[in-house]
N, C-alpha and C positions, 0 to 999 in steps of 0.2 A: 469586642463585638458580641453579641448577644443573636439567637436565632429563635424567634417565637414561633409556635406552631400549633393549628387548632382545622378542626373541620367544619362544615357549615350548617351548622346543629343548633336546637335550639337557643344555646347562651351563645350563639356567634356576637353577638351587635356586647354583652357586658363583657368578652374576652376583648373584643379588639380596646372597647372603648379603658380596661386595662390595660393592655400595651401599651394605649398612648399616655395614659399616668406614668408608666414604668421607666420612659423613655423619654430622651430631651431630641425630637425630631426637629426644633427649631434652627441648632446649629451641628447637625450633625445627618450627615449620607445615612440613605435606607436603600431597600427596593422592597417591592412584596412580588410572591411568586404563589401564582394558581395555579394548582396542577386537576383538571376538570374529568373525571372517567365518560370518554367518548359515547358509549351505551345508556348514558342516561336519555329517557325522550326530553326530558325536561331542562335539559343544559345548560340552554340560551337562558330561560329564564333567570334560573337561578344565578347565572354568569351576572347576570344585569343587577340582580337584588347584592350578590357581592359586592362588585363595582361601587356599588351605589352606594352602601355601606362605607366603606373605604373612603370613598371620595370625601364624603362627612366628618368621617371620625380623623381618619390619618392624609388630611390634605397635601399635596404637591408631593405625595411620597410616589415615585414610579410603581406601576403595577404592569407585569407581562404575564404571559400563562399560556398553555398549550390543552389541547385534548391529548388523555394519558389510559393509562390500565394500571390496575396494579402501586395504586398510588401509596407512598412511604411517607409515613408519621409518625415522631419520637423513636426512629430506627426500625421499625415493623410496616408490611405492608398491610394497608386497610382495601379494601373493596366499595364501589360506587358510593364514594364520598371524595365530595371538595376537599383539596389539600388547601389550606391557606398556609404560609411562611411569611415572618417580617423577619429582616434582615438588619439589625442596625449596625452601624459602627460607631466606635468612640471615640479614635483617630479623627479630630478635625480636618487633618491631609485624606482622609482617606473619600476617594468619591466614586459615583456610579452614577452612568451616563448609556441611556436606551437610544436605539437608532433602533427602525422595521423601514424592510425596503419587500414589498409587493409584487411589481411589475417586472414580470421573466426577461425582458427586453432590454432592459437597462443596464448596463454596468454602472453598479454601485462603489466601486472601490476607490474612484478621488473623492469621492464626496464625503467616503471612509476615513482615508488619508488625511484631506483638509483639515475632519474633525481631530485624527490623532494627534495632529501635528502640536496642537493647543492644549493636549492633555499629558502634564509629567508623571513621572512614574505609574506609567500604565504597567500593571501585572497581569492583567488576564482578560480573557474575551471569550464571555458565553454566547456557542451561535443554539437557536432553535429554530427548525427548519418544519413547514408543513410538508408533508410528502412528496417533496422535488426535487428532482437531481438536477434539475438545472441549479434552484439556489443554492444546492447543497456545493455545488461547483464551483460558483461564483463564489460564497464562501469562505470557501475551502484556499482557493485560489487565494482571495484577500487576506488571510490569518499569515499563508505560508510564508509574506511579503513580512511579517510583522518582525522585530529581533527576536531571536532565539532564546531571552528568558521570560519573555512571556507566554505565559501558562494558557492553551487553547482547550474547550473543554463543551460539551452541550450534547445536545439527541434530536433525532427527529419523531415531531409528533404522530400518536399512534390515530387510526383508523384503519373503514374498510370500504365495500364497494357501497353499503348501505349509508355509514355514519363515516361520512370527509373528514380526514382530519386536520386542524387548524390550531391558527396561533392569533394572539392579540397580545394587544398594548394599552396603552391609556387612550388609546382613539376610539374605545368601546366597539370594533368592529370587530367579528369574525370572520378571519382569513385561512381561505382553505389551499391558498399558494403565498409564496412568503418567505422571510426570515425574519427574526429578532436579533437580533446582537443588544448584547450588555458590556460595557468596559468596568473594568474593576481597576481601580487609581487609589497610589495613596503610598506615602514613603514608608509606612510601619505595617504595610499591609502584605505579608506572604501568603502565596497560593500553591499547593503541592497538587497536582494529577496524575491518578493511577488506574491502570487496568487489569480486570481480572478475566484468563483465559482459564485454563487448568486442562482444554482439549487436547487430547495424547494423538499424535500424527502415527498412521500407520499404511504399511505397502510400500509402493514404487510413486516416485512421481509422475504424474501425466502433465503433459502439455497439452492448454487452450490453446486449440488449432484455427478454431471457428467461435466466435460468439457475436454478440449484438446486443449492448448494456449489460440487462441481467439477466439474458435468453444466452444457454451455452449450449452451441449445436454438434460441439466435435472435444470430444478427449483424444489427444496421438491421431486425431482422423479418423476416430467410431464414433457413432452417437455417442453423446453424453450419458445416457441411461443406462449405459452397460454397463457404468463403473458400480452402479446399484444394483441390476439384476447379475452382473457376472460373478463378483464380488461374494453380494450377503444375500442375494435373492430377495431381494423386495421387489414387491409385484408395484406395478403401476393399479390403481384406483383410488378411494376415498381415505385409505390410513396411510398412503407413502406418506405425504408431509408428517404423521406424527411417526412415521417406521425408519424415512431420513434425518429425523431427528435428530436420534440418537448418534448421524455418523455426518456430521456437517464437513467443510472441506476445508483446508487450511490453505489460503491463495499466498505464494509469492512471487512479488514483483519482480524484486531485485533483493540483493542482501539483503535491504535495511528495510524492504515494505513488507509484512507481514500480517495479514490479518484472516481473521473465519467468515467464511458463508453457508447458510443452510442454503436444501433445498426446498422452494413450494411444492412443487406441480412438475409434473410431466407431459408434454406435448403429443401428437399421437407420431410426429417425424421421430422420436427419439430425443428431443431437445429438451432442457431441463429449466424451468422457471425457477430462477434463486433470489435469494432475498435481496441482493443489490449488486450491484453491474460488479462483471468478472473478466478483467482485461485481457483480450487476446496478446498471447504470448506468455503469458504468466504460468506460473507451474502451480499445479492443487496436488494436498494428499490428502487421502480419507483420515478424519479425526473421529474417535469416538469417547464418549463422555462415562467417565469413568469417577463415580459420584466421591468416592475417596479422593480419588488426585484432583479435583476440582476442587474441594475444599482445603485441599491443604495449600493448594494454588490461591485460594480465597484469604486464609488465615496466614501467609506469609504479606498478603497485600496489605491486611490487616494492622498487621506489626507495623509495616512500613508509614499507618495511615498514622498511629497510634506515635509512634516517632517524632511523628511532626507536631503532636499537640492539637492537633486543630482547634479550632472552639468555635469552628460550623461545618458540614460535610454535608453537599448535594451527590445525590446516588442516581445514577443512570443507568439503571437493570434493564436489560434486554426480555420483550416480551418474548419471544422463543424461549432464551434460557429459565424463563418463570414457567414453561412451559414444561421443559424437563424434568424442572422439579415437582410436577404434580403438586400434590398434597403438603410438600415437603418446600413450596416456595421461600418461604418465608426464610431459611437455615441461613444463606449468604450475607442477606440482609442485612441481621441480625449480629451474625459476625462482625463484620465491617464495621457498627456502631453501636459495641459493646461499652454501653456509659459516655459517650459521646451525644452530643444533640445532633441528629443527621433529618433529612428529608430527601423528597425527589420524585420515580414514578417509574413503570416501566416502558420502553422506548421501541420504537420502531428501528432505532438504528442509534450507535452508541456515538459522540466527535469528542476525540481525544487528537493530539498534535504529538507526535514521536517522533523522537530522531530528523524536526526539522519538516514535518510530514504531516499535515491534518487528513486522519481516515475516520471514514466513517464503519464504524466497528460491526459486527454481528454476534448476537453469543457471546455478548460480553459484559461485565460491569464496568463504567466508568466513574470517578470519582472523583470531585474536587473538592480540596478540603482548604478551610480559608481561617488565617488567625494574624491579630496588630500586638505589633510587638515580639518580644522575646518568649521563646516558648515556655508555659508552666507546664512542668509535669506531671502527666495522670497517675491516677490511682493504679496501683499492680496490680492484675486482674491473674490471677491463677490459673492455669490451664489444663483441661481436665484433658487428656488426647483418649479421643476413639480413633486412633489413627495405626492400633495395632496390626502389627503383619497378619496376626492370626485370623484377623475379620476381614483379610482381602477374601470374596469370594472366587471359587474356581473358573469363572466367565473373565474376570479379571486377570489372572493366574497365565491362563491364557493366550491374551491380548497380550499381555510381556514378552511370555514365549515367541509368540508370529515376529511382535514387532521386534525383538530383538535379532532373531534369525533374518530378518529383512534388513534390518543395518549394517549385520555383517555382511549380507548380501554384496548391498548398494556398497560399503564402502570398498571391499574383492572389487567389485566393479569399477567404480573409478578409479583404485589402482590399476586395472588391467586397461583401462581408457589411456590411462595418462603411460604407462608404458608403451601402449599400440602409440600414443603421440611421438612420444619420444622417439620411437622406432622408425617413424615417419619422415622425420622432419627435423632439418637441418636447427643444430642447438644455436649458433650464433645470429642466423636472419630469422630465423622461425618459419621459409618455407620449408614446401617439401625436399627432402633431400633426395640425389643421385639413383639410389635405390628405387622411390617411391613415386619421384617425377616419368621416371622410366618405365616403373609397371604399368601405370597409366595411360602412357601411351602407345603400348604395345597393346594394351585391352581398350584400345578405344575404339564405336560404333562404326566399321569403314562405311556402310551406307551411306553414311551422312562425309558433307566436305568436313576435313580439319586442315588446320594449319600448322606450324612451327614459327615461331621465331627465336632466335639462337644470341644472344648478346653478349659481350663482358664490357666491363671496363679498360676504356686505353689506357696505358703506362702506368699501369697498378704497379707492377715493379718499382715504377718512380716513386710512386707516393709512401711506398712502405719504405723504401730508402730516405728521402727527403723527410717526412714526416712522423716516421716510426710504425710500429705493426697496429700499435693503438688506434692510429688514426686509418690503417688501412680498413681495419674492422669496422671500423666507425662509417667509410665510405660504403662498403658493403652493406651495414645496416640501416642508412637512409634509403637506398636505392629499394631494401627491399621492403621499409616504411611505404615508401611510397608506389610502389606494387600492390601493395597489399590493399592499402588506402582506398587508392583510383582505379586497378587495373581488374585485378580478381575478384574485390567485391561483387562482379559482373556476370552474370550464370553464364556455363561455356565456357569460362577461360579457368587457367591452373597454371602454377608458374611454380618454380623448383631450382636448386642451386646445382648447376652440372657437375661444379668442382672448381676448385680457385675461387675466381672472380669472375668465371662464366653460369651462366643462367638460361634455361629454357620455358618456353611458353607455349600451351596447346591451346588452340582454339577450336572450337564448334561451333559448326553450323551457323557462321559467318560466311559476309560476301569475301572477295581477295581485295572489293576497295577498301571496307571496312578494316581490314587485316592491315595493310598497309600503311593507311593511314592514323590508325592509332600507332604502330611501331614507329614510325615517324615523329608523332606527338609524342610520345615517350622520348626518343632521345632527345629533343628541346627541354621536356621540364627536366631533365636529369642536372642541365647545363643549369640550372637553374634552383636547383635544391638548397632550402633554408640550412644552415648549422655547417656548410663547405664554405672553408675560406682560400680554396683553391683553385684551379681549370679541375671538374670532372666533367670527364664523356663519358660516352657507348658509345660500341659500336653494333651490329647488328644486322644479323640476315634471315628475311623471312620466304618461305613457297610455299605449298599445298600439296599435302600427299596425294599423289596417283595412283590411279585406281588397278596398273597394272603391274603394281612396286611394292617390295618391302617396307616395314615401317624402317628396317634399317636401311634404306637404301633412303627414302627422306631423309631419316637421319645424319645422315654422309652428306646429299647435298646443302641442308642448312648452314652445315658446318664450312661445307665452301665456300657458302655465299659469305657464311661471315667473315671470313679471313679475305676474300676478296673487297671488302667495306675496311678492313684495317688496313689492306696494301693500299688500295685507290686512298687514305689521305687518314681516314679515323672520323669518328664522332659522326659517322652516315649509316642509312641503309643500304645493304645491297640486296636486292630481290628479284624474283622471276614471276612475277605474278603482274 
């Protein structure tokens, strides 16, 4: 495959009409990519004189293209110039097939499917997206459905409140709402994608308590703006966006979803405008950009890029992160496609597919690098390192210090978490144990009603005789599976192992029918528990403590009541409620 690459200068019409010399477009897949800088007034224009060009010279070859910033040709970023790229391949198997879906309303993704279903050895799927979470959703959503070795990769196009930004296709229309998709097919065709962060996480985690897309109203239940003004003192007005810059947030989902958000703007509530939606419940920690460990972050991706051989590489620079680079934009760049043919642009938002997962990046580079056949290997490029210890600056120096004193912190801490658990909470059910179920409810609110109910198992003795101790545990630990599951998920209730095969239950601020009749519905599903190939019961007595009683003196009678439900027959409740 071959990657042509030129801007829209005067010899535009005698380079393309070279390409098409250079090239057998007759029996062989292309695509062309425009990448347009959004600020020009004269965009459209020029868009149309391209086009038009194109259409002429390099007939039935697909063309797509986005409004960009920061646009990358022959590995270096240019400024308010048309990127043009041809793309060929030589692989007769190898093909490319454009789909753009518009309309926010639609679910696009059979119409998706239908087409995959027709196309073999699909390896990859660039999405470009004009500034919409909705398509970026839909998507996102479609890619996730795709098998796991296909390569998902693309950005979203840049503008602002002046210049919309948009995408096109070969329909000569500009769309300022939208997606593109591209499939990349073809049995000798490999696709590698890689992302570069190099952001160093530092402090305590906060938990999104409150947010609304990319409006985050509450960190732990504070304004969101206090994690900037408590923090590092950055004032609210005209430079936070370039003062948060430097300390964007590292959101995680879950283990495996990880990714950066800066912030815009501050609201006058305390609420923080970030650059794309930040899921409630998710945990952020302050990141700060630390231009040595970013590059080395960069020149490790590098290697990795260089590994594969490529012999074309699209770059997806994030317009923030060109941002932090100042004067200095150009460094990553650069790196990344050291004697390699690369192009590409800088983005609004970076789509890479991880671990099964399409996210839409921040402060990142993405990169897909595409080669047919078997890899040849490049040239050994010598490595000059400025990456000496002695040129880390003392602001850096630092940052190490804090953040390493904060790990030790954090990890003291969740040891002493998971010991206080431990301490709590019965090892084989995983409730609360004897101890803990009981402090609880000697410190619970008397204003308000509570309850008890008190249960064990009947003829446990049986079952551990009959069955062996394995399985008695075993019965023990559905029962309290399924507590967990259906019962205490529930605000108000706590449930605890008394000892043996007996068990207690507080409730609050419950009616006594409420009380009853769930203790009732409990003992039916017990009867009824997946993984018993046995008879198990309960039994079980529930009251309400009075107001002119001991908590031990409820205590006493629940425990009556229960033994009164296993003399009258077993597998019942007995209550006074």
């Amino acid at each position: 495959m071959k990657l042509f690459q030129t801007t829209f200068n005067p010899r535009f019409i005698p380079t393309i009409r070279d390409w098409a010399q250079k090239t057998n477009l007759h029996g062989n897949s292309a695509i062309i990519h425009i990448y347009a800088p959004y600020t020009d007034k004269s965009i459209y224009y020029k868009l149309d004189r391209i086009q038009k060009i194109l259409n002429i010279e390099l007939p039935g070859v697909p063309i797509v293209g986005c409004s960009a910033i920061g646009e990358i040709i022959n590995g270096s970023i240019d400024y308010n110039e048309c990127v043009i790229t041809l793309t060929v391949f030589d692989d007769t198997s190898t093909q490319v097939k454009v789909l753009s879906f518009y309309d926010l309303n639609k679910d696009f993704s059979q119409v998706f499917f239908d087409i995959i279903k027709e196309i073999p050895d699909l390896k990859g799927l660039e999405i470009v997206c004009a500034n919409s979470d909705v398509m970026f959703d839909k998507a996102s959503h479609t890619a996730d459905s795709l098998p796991d070795n296909i390569e998902v990769f693309g950005a979203i196009a840049v503008g602002d409140d002046d210049n919309k930004p948009f995408i096109f296709t070969d329909d000569n229309d500009y769309h300022t709402e939208g997606v593109f998709l591209v499939l990349y097919s073809g049995k000798e065709l490999h696709i590698q994608t890689n992302r570069m962060f190099g952001w160093k996480a530092i402090g305590y985690p906060l938990h999104v308590t409150r947010a609304e897309g990319n409006v985050v109203y509450e960190l732990d239940g504070k304004p969101a703006y206090d994690v900037y003004s408590h923090y590092l003192n950055i004032k609210k007005g005209p430079n936070f966006f370039y003062d948060a810059l430097e300390f964007p947030w590292e959101v995680q989902v879950n283990e495996e979803t990880v990714y950066i958000r800066h912030a815009k703007s501050v609201n006058p509530d305390g609420s923080i405008v970030m650059s794309t939606n930040v899921p409630v419940g998710s945990n952020i920690r302050l990141t700060y950009g630390d231009p040595l460990r970013i590059m080395e972050h960069t020149k490790q991706a590098g290697q990795l890029i260089r590994d594969f051989a490529p012999q074309a590489i699209t770059i997806y620079n994030c317009f923030g992160r060109k941002l932090f680079w100042g004067e200095q934009d150009n460094i990553e760049i650069v790196e990344i496609s050291k004697h390699m043919d690369a192009a590409g642009f800088s983005a609004l938002g970076e789509i890479m597919r991880f671990k099964g997962k399409t996210i839409l990046n921040n402060l990142s580079i993405v990169t897909a690098s595409m080669r047919e056949g078997e890899k040849q290997e490049l040239d050994h490029i010598e490595e000059v390192s400025n990456m000496a210890s002695s040129s880390m600056p003392i602001t850096a120096r630092l940052a190490v210090f804090i953040n390493t004193i904060t790990e030790e912190l954090m990890e003291k801490n969740n040891q002493l978490n998971d010991m206080l658990y431990k301490a709590s909470h019965d090892a084989l059910t995983d409730l609360l144990n004897r101890g803990a179920i009981e402090r609880l409810i000697y410190e619970t609110d008397n204003s308000k009603d509570w309850f008890l109910i008190m249960f064990d198992i009947d003829n446990f003795k049986n079952i551990n005789d009959t069955y062996g101790h394995i399985e008695g545990d075993n019965a023990l630990k559905n029962i309290a599976n399924y507590i967990k599951e259906k019962i205490i998920c529930n605000e108000g209730i706590e449930c605890g192992r008394w000892g043996g095969e007996e068990f207690i239950m507080i409730i609050s601020d419950r009616s006594s029918e409420y009380v009853k009749t769930n203790a009732e519905e409990m003992i039916k599903k017990v009867n009824n528990l997946l993984g018993i190939d046995y008879e198990l019961t309960i039994s079980a007595g529930a009251t309400m403590h009075q107001k002119n009683e001991t908590v031990l003196q409820t205590i006493t009678r629940v425990d009556e009541l229960l033994y009164k439900a296993k003399n009258n027959g077993k597998n019942q409740l007995c209550s006074d409620l």
